[in-house]
N, C-alpha and C positions, 0 to 999 in steps of 0.2 A: 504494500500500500504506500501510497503518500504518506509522507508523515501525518498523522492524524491532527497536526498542525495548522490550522486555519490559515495559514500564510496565501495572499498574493503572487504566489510566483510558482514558476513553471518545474514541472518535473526534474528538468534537468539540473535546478537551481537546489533541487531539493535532495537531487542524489549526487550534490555537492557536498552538504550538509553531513547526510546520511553516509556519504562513500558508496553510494549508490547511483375505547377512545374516550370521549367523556360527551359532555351533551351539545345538542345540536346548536351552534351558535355560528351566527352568521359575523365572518370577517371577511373584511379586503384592504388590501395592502395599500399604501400609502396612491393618488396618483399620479401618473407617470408624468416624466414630460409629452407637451403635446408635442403632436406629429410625426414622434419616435414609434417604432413599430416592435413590441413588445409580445412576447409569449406568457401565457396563462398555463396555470393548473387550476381547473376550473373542480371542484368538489360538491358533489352530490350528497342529498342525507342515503337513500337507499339507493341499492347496487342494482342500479337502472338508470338508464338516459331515456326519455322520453322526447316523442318527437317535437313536441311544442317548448322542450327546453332547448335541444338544438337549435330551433325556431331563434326563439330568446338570445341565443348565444348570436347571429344575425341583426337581429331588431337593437342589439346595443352595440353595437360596432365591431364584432368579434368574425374569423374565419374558421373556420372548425382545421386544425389539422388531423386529429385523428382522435376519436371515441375509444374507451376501455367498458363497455356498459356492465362487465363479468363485475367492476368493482366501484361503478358510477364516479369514473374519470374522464373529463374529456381534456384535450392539448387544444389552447387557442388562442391565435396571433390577434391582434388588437392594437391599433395607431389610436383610439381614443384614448386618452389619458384617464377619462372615468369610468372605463370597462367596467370594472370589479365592484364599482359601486351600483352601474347602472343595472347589471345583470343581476345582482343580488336583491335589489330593488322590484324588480321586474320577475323574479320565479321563488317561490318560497319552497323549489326542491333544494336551489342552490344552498350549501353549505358553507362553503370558502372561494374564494378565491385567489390567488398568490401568483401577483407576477416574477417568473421564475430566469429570465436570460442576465440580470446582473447578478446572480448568484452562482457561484462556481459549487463544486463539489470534488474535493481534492481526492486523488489516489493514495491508499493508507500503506508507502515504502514505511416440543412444539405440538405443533398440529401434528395428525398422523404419528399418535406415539405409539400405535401395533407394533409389536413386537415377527408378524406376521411373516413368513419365510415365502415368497414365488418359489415356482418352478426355476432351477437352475439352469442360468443362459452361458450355452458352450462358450468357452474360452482357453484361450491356448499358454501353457507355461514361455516365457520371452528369458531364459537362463542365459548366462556369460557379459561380456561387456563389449561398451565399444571404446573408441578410440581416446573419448577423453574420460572416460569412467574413473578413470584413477586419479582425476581432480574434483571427485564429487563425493566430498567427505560426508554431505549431508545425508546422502543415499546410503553412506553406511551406516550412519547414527541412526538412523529409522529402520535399518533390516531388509530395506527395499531391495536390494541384488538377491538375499535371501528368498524374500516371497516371489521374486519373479521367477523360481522354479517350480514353484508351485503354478502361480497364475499370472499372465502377465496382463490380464483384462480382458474384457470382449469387444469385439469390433460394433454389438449391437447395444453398447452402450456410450452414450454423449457426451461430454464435460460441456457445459455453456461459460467460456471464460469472459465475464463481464469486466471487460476491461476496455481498451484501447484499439482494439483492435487486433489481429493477427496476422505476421507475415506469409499470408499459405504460400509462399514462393518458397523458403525455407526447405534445405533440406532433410534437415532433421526432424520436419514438421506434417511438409507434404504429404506423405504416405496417412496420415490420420485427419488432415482435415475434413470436418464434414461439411460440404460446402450447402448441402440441403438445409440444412438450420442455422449457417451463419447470415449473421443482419448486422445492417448498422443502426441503432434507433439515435443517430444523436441528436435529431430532428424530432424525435417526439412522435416519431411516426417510424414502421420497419422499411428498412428499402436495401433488397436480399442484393445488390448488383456490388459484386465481388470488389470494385473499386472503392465501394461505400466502407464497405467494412476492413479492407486492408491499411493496419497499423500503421501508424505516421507520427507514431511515438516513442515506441520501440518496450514500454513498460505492459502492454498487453504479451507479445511475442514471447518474453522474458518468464510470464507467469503461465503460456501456453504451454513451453518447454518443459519446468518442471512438471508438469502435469502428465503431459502423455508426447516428450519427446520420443520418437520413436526406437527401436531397438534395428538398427539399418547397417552396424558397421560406420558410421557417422560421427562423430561429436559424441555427444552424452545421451543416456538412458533414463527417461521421467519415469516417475513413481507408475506410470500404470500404462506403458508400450503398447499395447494394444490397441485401447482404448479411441472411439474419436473426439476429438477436439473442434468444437466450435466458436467462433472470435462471435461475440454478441457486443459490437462496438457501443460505449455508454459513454466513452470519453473520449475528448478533440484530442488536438495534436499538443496542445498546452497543459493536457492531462486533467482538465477538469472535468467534471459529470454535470449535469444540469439536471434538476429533479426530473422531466419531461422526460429524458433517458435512463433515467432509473426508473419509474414506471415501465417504461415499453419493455424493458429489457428482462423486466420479472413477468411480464406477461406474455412476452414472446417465448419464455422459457416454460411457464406452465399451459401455453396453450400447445405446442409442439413437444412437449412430454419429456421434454431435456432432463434427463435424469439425477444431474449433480451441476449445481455453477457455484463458479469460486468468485471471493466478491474481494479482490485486492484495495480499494479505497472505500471511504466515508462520505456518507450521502446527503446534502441539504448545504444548502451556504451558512451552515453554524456548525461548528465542531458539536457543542452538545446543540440538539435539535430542541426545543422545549414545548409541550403541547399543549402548555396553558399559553402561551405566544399568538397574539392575534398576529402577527406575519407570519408566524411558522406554522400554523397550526394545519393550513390547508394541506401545504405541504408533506407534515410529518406526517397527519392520515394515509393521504394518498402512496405513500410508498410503503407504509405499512401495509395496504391494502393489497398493494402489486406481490408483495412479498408472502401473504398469507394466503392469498391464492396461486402463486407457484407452488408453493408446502402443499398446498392441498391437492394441488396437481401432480403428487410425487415427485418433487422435485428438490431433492435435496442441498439447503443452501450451506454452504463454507463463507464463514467472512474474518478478513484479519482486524484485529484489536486495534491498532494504531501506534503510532511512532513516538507520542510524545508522554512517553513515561508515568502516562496517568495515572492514578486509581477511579477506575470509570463505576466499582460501586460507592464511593462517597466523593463525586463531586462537589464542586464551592466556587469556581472562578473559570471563566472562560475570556483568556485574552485575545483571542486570534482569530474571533469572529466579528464580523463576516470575510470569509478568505480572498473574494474577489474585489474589495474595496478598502476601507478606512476602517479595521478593529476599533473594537469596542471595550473594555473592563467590566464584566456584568456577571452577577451574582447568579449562582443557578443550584438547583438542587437537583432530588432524583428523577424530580416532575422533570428531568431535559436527559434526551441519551445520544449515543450517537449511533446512527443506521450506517450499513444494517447491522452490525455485531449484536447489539442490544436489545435486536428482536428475538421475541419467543421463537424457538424454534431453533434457531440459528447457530450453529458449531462456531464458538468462538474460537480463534487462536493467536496464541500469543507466540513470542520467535524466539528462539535460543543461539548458541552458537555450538561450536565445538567441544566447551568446554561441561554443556549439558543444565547450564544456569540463564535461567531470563538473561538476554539482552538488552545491552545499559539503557537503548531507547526505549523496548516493548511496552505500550501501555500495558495495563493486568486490570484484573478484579473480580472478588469472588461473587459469582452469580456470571460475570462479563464473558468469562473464560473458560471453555470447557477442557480444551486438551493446548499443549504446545508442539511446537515443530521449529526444526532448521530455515532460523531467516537472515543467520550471519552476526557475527559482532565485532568489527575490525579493530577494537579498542581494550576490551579485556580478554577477548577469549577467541587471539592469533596463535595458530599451534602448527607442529609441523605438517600435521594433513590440512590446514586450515590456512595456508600462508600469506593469505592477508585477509582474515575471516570473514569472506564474504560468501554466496551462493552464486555458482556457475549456472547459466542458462542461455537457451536460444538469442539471437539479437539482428535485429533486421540487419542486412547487408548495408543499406541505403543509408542508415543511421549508426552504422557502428563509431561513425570518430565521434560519435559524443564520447562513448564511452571510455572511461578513465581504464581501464583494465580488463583490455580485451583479448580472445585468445581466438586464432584462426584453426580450423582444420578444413586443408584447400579453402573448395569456395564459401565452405558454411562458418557462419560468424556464431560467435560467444561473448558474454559479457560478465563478468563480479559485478553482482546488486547486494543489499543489503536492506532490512528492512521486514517488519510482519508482512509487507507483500508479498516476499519470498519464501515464509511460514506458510502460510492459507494455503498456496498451490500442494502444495505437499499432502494436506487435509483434502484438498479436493479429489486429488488424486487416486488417496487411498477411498477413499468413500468410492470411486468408481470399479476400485480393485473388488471391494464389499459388492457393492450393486451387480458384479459381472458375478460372483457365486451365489447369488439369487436370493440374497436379502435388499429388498428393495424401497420399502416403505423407509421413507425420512427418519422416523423417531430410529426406527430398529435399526437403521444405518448409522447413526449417531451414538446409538447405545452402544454399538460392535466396535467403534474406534474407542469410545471413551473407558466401554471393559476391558480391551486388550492395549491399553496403555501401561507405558514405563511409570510407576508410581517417582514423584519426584518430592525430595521435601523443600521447603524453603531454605534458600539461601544464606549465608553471610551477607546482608543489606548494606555493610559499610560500604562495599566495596561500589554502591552505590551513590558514594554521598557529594560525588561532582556532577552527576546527574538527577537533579530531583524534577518532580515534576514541570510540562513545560507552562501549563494551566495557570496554577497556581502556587508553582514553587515547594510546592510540600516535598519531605523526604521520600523514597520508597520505601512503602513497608509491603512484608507478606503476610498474609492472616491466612489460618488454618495448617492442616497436618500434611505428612505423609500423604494421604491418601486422597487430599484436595484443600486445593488452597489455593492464592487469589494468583500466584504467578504461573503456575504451572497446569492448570484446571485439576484434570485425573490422572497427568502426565503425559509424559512425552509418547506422541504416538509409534508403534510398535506394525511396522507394515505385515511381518512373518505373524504374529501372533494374530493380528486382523484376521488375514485367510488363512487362520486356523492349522499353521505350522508350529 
């Protein structure tokens, strides 16, 4: 993920840094300037758009670009300045309204809790290595070479990598993408044309790799080789999300049955989102809305915790919002989270390094966090397999001189990232490993990572005491045991023990 840093500034600035509901109340956001043309999340009370609200959406100066009715969302462009008031005015289904294009959503560098077993979907073992294997310490730390003697995934199951995009030109990539289910929604609308969705940032391709790079003799081997890989683009090339794009992108995912999406950044222009916020509040609904109807679609979500050292279950101080303009200093409690980690349902993760201890950035929190994974720590925990402690992955051709620490084999490019972005994909991964032996319902796929994890205990926190929180400056602390506690959820996930090695 982005650092879960509300900051201004572009991906690349940031893996500088890194080394990488309640009741029905009618709001609308401030209004705009005139004659500027402006994008809406337009909020419904019930999970329905009716024609004469459509209608309405017209009669006050609005263009529809695209309807959600499965969750009573629609996407709508608007040059009137009083859209939000005028439409609210005018339909007592409308619920909120929230103009959403100045608001960025930066990249973070349940329902269906059956226990319920499918029919087991054939899958092939993907054993031995490829060419850069033996710089992918993190594949060790998880047991991942292990279990891919067992299974190395199925081809009839999908990852949906809600990111940036993906390189399918990639050669370590090629071989798995599914290009039937890849989309771009960063328009708020799906538009499947391979152009739209190919990454232009390089931090989608990155988090595709570890997921299901393929097993080709190539570069490096992702957590689950078999598997396909879908790019569901949510973010530009400057690495922001726009709520419009995190709606589409959880709805494109539960309505084409994508089985598992990994969610690398944080969604809403507030690091904490808050849902008593008359400007957020349209907002926060509607992505939780997108998101609980993917779960209910079987659709298992993975999202990373974020970068900036939080303790996200007792917030107090959010300085870095809003991240596309002027922060603010503003007081918050638990009434404010951050999406999607903090949605029910939702496998939290947090990053470690080599060393097997949170990562000095990783946000944490108990309830936040269910399991950790390999997301790099170039600061305390560089070791000889680890030698400058970051995560090796995919990286566009086109954009690899950004990256500070690149590594060729011939044509296909690689990059060191670091960051809980680099954690989640790993979790995603394995969830597709789980899904391909025929546990498939979300909960019972979530319970399978989080029972077959490396129990971990908390820390020595001194060694955290130059990094305290980015929020509000607090120390890091770890609350709970052994067997769960706020930095490490159930522990570090265990890829061999997952499929039942």
């Amino acid at each position: 993920m982005r650092r879960l840093v509300r900051l201004a500034v572009p991906l690349s600035t940031l893996a500088l840094m890194l080394g990488l509901i309640g009741a029905n109340m009618w709001h609308a956001t401030p209004a705009r300037a005139a004659g500027a043309m402006h994008t809406y999340i337009v909020l419904y009370n019930a999970n329905a758009i009716s024609g004469s609200s459509l209608a309405n959406i017209q009669s006050a100066g609005g263009t529809l670009v695209y309807s959600y009715p499965q969750i009573g969302v629609a996407i709508v462009k608007s040059d009137n300045p009083a859209f939000g008031g005028t439409l609210g005015a005018a339909d007592t289904a409308v619920q909120g309204a929230a103009a959403t294009d100045a608001f960025g959503v930066g990249l973070n560098d349940g329902a269906n809790t059956t226990d319920a077993t499918d029919t087991v979907i054939p899958n092939t073992p993907a054993p031995g290595s490829d060419n850069l294997s033996g710089l992918q310490w993190d594949m060790d730390q998880i047991q991942a070479p292990a279990a891919h003697a067992i299974t190395g995934g199925s081809p009839n199951v999908t990852v949906g990598d809600i990111d940036t995009g993906l390189d399918f030109t990639h050669p370590d990539l090629a071989p798995n993408v599914d290009f039937a289910n890849s989309v771009s929604c960063v328009s708020g609308a799906p538009d499947q044309t391979p152009s739209a969705w190919m990454d232009d940032n390089g931090h989608g391709t990155h988090t595709a790799g570890t997921i299901a790079a393929a097993k080709n003799g190539i570069g490096i081997v992702g957590v689950a080789p078999n598997v396909k890989i879908a790019g569901i683009k949510a973010g530009n090339a400057a690495g922001f999300f726009f709520p419009e794009s995190v709606v589409c992108a959880f709805m494109w995912a539960g309505t084409h049955h994508i089985q598992v999406t990994n969610n690398s950044y944080f969604a809403d222009p507030w690091l904490f989102n808050c849902r008593n916020d008359p400007g957020q509040r349209a907002i926060w609904v509607a992505e939780r809305r997108a998101i609980r109807f993917a779960m209910q679609n079987g659709t298992v979500v993975v999202a990373a915790a974020g970068n900036e050292a939080d303790d996200l279950a007792h917030p107090t101080q959010d300085v870095t919002s809003p991240d596309d303009s002027t922060p603010v200093t503003r007081e918050i409690s638990n009434a404010c989270a951050v999406v999607p980690v903090e949605v029910p349902g939702v496998i939290g993760v947090s990053a470690d390094g080599n060393k097997a201890f949170k990562s000095f950035y990783s946000s944490y929190g108990v309830g936040a966090v269910q399991v950790i994974a390999p997301g790099g720590d170039s600061i305390l925990q560089v070791t000889a397999a680890a030698v400058n402690g970051r995560v090796l992955s995919t990286f566009p051709a086109s954009l690899i001189s950004s990256c500070r620490r690149k590594v060729f084999d011939g044509s296909a490019t690689y990059c060191y990232l670091q960051g809980t972005s680099m954690a989640s994909p790993h979790v995603a991964g394995l969830a597709a490993l789980v899904v391909s032996m025929g546990i498939t319902a979300p909960g019972a796929v979530a319970a399978r990572i989080m029972n077959t994890a490396d129990s971990l205990a908390c820390p020595d926190t001194s060694m955290y005491a130059f990094f305290p929180s980015v929020s509000n400056g607090a120390p890091q602390t770890c609350q709970g045991g052994t067997g769960y506690n706020g930095f490490n959820g159930n522990g570090q996930i265990n890829a061999l023990r997952a499929v039942g090695g």
